[in-house]
C-alpha positions in Angstrom: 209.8 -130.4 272.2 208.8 -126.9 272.7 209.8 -124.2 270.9 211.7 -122.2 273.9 213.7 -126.0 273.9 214.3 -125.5 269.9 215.2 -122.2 269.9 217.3 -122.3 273.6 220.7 -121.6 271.3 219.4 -118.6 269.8 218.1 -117.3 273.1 221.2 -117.6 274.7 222.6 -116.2 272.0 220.7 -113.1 272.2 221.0 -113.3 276.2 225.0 -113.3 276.2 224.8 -109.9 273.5 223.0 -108.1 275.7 225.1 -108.9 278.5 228.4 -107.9 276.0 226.5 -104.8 274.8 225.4 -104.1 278.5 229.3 -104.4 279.3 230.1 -102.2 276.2 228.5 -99.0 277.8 229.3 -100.0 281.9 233.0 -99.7 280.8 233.4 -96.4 279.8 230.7 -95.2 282.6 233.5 -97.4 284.9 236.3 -95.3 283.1 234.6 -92.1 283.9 233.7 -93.2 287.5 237.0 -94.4 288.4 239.3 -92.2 286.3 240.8 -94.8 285.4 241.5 -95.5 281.9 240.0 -99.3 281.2 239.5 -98.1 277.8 243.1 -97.9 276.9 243.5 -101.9 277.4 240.4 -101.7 274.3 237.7 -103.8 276.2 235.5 -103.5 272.9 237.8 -106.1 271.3 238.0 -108.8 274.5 233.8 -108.3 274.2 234.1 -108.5 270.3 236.1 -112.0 271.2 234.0 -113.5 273.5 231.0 -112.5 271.0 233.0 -114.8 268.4 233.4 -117.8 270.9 229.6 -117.5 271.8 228.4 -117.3 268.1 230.8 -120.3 267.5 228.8 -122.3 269.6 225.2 -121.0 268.5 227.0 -122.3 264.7 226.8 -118.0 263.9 230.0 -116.4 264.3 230.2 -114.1 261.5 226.8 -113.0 262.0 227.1 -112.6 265.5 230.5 -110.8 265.9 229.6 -108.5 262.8 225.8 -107.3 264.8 228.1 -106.8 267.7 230.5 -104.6 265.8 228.1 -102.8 265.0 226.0 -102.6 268.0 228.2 -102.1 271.1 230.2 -98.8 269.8 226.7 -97.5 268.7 224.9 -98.2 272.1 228.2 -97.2 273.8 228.1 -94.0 272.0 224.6 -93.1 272.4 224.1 -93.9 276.1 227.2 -93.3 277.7 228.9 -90.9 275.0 232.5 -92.9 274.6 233.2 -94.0 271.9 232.6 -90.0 271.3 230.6 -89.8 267.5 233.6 -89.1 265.1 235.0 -92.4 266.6 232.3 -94.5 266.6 232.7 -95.6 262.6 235.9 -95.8 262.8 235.6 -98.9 265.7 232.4 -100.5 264.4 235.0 -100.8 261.1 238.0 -101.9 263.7 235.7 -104.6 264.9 233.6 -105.6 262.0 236.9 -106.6 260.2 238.0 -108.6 263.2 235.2 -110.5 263.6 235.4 -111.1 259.5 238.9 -111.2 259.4 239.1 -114.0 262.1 236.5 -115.8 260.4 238.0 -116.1 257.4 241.3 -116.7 258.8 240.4 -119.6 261.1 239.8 -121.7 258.6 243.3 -121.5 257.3 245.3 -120.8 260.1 245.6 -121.7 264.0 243.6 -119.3 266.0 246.4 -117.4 267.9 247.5 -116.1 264.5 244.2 -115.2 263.1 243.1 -113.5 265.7 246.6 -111.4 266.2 246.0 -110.9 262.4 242.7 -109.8 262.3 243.4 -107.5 265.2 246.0 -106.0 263.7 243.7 -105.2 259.9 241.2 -104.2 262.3 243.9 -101.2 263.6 244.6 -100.6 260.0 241.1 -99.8 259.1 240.4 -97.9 262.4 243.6 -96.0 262.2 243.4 -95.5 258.4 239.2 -94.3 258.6 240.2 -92.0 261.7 242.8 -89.7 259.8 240.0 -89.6 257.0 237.2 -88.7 259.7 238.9 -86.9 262.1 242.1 -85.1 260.5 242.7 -82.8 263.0 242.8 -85.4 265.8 245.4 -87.1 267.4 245.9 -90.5 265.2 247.1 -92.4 268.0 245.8 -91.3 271.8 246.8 -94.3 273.1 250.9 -95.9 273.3 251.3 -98.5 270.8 253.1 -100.6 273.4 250.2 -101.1 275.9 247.9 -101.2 272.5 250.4 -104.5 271.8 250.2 -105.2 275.2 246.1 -105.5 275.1 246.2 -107.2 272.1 248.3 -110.0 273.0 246.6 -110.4 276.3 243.4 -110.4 274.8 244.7 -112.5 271.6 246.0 -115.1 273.7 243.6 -115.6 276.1 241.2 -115.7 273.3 242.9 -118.6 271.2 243.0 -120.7 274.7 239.2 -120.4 274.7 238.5 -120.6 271.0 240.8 -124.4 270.9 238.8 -125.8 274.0 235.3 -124.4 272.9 235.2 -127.2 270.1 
C-alpha cells in the first residue's frame, strides 16, 4: 500500500477545505459582483456544515470544523475584505461554537436539533462578542426572519445529509 493510498482520507480532507475556504472568499467577491446580497442567507455556516459532514467521514469533525472556523472568515477577510476586520472574531467565535456545539450535541440528540441548537449559541456568541467589539455598530444588519429563514434551510438540509452520511 502506498502512502498516497493510506493517507487518501486526509488528502481529501484537506482537498474539500480548500475548496470550502476557496468558496468562503468567492462569495463575498459574488456579493460585490452581483450586488446581490448572498451573504445575508450566512453561506459561512452552510460551508461550516458541509466541513462537519466531510470531517465526519475523514473520523475528524471537531478538528476539521474548528480549523475551518477559524480559517475561512480569516482568508475571507484578508483577500476579499468581507467579513470586514472588527467582524471577523466575532464569526470565527459564531462558527467555532457550532462546529463544537454540534459535536457535542450529536451525541445526545438527533441532528436537526443539534444543529438548530448549536446555530443558534453560535448567534449568541457572535451577537454577544459584536456589541463588545464593535459598540457603535449596528447589532443586527441583517432581519432576524431571513436569519431564521437561512438557518432552517441550512439546518435542515444539513441533518438530511448528516443521517445518510453514516
Amino acid at each position: 500500500m502506498t502512502t498516497l493510498q493510506r493517507n487518501r482520507p486526509a488528502t481529501l480532507l484537506m482537498a474539500a477545505d480548500t475548496a470550502l475556504v476557496a468558496a468562503a472568499c468567492l462569495i463575498p467577491a459574488a456579493s460585490h459582483l452581483t450586488a446581490a446580497p448572498l451573504y445575508t442567507f450566512n453561506p459561512m455556516l452552510a460551508l461550516l456544515l458541509a466541513g462537519l459532514l466531510v470531517g465526519r467521514r475523514a473520523g475528524m469533525q471537531l478538528a476539521n470544523g474548528l480549523l475551518l472556523a477559524l480559517l475561512m472568515p480569516l482568508v475571507s477577510s484578508l483577500l476579499v475584505g468581507m467579513p470586514v476586520p472588527g467582524k471577523m472574531p466575532c464569526m470565527v467565535a459564531e462558527l467555532a461554537v457550532v462546529a463544537g456545539g454540534f459535536t457535542l450535541l450529536s451525541r445526545r440528540m438527533p441532528a436537526l436539533p443539534a444543529v438548530l441548537l448549536a446555530a443558534l449559541a453560535g448567534k449568541l456568541a457572535y451577537y454577544g462578542l459584536k456589541a463588545l467589539l464593535m459598540p457603535a455598530a449596528t447589532l443586527v444588519g441583517t432581519d432576524w426572519t431571513v436569519q431564521l429563514f437561512a438557518l432552517l434551510l441550512w439546518g435542515g438540509l444539513f441533518a438530511i445529509l448528516y443521517k445518510r452520511a453514516r
